[in-house]
C-alpha positions in Angstrom: -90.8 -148.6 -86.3 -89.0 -145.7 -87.6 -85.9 -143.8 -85.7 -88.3 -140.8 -85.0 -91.2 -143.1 -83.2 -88.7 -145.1 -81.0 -87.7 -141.4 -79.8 -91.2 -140.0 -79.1 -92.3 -143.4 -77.7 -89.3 -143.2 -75.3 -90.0 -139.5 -74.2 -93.4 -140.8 -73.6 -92.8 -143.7 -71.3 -90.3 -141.2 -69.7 -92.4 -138.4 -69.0 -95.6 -141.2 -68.1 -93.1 -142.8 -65.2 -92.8 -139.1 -63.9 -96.2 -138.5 -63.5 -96.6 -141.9 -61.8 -94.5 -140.4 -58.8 -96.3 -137.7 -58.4 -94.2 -135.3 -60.3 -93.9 -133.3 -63.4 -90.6 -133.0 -65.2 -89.6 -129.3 -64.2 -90.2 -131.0 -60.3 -88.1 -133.7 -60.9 -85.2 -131.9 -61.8 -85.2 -129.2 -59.3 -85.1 -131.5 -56.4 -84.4 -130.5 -52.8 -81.7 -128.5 -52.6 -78.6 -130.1 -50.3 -78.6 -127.9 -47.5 -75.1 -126.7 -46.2 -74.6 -127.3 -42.7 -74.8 -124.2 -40.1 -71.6 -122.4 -38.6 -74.0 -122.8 -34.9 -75.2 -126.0 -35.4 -74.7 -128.1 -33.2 -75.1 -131.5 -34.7 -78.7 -131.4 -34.9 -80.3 -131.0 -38.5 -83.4 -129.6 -37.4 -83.7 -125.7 -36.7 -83.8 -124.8 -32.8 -82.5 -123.1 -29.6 -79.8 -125.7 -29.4 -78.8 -124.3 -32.7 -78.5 -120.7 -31.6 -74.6 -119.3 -30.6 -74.3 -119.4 -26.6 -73.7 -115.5 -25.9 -74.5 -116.5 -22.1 -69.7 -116.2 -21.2 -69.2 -112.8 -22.5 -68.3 -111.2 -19.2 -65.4 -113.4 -18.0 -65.0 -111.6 -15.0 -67.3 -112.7 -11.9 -69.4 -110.1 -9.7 -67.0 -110.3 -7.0 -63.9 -109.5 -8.9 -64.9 -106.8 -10.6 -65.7 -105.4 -7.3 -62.6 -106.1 -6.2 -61.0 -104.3 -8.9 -63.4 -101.9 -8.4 -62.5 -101.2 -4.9 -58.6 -101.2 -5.6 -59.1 -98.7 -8.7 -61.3 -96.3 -6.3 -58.7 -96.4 -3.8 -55.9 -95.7 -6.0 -58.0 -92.9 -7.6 -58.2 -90.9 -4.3 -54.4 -91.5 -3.6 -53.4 -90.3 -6.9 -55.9 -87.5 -6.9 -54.7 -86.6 -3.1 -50.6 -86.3 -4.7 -52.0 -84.5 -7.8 -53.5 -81.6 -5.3 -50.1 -81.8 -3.5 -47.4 -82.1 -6.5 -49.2 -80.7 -9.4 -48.2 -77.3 -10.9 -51.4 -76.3 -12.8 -54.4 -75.7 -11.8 -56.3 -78.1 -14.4 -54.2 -80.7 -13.0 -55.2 -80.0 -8.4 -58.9 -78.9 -9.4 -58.8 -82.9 -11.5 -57.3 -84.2 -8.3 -59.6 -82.7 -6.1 -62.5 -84.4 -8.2 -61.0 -87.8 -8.1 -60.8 -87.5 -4.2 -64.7 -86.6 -4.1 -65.7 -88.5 -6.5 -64.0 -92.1 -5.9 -64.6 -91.5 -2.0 -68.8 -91.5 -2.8 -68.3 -94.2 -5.1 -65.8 -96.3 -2.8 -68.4 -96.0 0.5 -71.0 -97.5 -2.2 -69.4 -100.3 -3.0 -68.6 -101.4 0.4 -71.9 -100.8 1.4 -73.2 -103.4 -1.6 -70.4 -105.7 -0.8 -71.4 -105.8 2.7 -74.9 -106.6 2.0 -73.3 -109.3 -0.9 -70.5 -111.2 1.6 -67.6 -109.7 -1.1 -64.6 -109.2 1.0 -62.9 -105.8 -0.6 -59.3 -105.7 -0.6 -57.8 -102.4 1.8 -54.4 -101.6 0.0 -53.5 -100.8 -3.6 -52.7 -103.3 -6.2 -49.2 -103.6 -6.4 -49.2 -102.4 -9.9 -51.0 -98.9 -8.4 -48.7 -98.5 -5.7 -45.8 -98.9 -8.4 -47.6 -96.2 -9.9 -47.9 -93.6 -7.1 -44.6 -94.1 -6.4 -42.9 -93.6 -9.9 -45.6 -90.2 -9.6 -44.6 -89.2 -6.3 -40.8 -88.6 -7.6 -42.2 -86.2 -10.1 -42.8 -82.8 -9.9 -43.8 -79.5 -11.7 -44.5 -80.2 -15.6 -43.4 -84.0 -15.6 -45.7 -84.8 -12.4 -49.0 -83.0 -14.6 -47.8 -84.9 -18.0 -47.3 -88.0 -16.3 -50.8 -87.7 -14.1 -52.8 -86.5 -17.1 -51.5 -89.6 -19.5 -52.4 -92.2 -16.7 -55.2 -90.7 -15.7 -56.4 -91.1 -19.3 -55.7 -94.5 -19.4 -56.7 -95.3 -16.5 -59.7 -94.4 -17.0 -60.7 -95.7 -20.3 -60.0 -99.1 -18.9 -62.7 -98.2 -16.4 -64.9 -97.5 -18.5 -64.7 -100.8 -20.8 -65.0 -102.9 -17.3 -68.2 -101.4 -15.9 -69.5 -101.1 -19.6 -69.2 -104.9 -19.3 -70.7 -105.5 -15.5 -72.9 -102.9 -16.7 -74.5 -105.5 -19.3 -73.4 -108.5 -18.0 -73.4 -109.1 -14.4 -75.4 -111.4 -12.6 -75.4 -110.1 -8.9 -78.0 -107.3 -9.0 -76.7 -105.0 -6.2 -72.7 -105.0 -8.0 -74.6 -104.8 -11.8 -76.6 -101.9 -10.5 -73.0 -100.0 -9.2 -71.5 -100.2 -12.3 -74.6 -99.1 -14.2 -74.8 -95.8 -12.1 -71.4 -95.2 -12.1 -70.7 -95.2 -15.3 -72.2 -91.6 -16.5 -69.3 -90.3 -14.1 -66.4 -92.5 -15.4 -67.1 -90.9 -18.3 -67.4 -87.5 -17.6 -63.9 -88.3 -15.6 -62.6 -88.9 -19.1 -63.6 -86.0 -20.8 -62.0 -83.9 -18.1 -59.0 -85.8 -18.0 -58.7 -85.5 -22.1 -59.2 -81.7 -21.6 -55.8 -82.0 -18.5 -54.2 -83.2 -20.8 -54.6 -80.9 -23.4 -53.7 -78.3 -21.2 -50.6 -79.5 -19.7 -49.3 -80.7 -23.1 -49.6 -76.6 -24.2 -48.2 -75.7 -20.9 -45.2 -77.7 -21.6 -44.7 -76.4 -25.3 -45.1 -73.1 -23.7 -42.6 -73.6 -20.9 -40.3 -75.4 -24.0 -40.3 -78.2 -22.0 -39.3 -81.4 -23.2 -40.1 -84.5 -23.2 -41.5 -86.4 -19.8 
């Protein structure tokens, strides 16, 4: 048998052990793909809801301490607002004040009203870190006290915002989830005013040439 026959007698018996198994030659060399593993598996190969990321521990505060926090926040929101009406030198700065005082007052009855209902036990003071606030305010006056109120009242109350966004979404107690839902819209409307107090007592003070805090 010649070099040539061997070959094509080869390729035949090849090709015929192929289609034996059920294949044909482009199959055969495709295969199954290896399969790389899943960054949420979790150690089982087939698809499922055990493969699925648990999303279930995003709010790592419970019900009850947010209200808690809640409840201090409120409370220092009325104290501060009550020395902003007594210390503050612009207007922006007392009519601000005098909306916190309303505002968290409503909001505060609220909440003890739901805790009551949920067994949460409220705390009745400020946080030690507020009262070390009010009292570092309360030795300010004129343009500090406004530039000092208007930057924490800023802060303060985007931190607000970001913990009832997440009760908001996340909590489990219906009565405390509900709280944070509707008071939320008025959070944020407390920022935009206190953005706009702050732009105003900022000009005030580079009108006054004031320096710095």
């Amino acid at each position: 048998m010649s070099s040539r026959s061997r070959n094509i007698a080869i390729t035949g018996a090849f090709v015929a052990g192929i289609l034996l198994a059920g294949g044909t030659p482009a199959r055969a060399q495709m295969g199954r793909m290896p399969q790389t593993p899943s960054p949420y598996s979790t150690g089982q190969n087939q698809p499922g809801v055990n493969n699925i990321p648990d999303t279930t521990a995003i709010n790592t505060v419970s019900d009850s301490d947010f209200a808690k926090e809640a409840a201090e926040g409120g409370m220092a929101e009325v104290k501060f607002g009550q020395l902003a009406q007594d210390k503050g030198a612009s207007d922006a700065v007392k009519e601000f004040g005098k909306r916190m005082v309303d505002d968290h007052l409503q909001a505060n009855d609220k909440l003890k009203n739901i805790a009551e209902r949920e067994n949460v036990k409220l705390p009745l003071a400020l946080s030690k870190k507020d009262q070390s606030t009010y009292d570092k305010l309360s030795k300010l006056s004129g343009d500090a006290f406004d530039r000092a109120y208007a930057h924490n009242m800023v802060k303060d109350h985007e931190n607000d915002i970001a913990s009832f966004q997440q009760e908001a979404a996340n909590g489990r107690d219906p009565g405390i989830k509900t709280f944070a839902s509707e008071t939320l819209p008025t959070l944020q409307e407390h920022l935009k005013l206190a953005k706009e107090m702050m732009k105003s007592v900022s000009s005030n003070a580079a009108k006054s040439g004031s320096g710095g805090d």
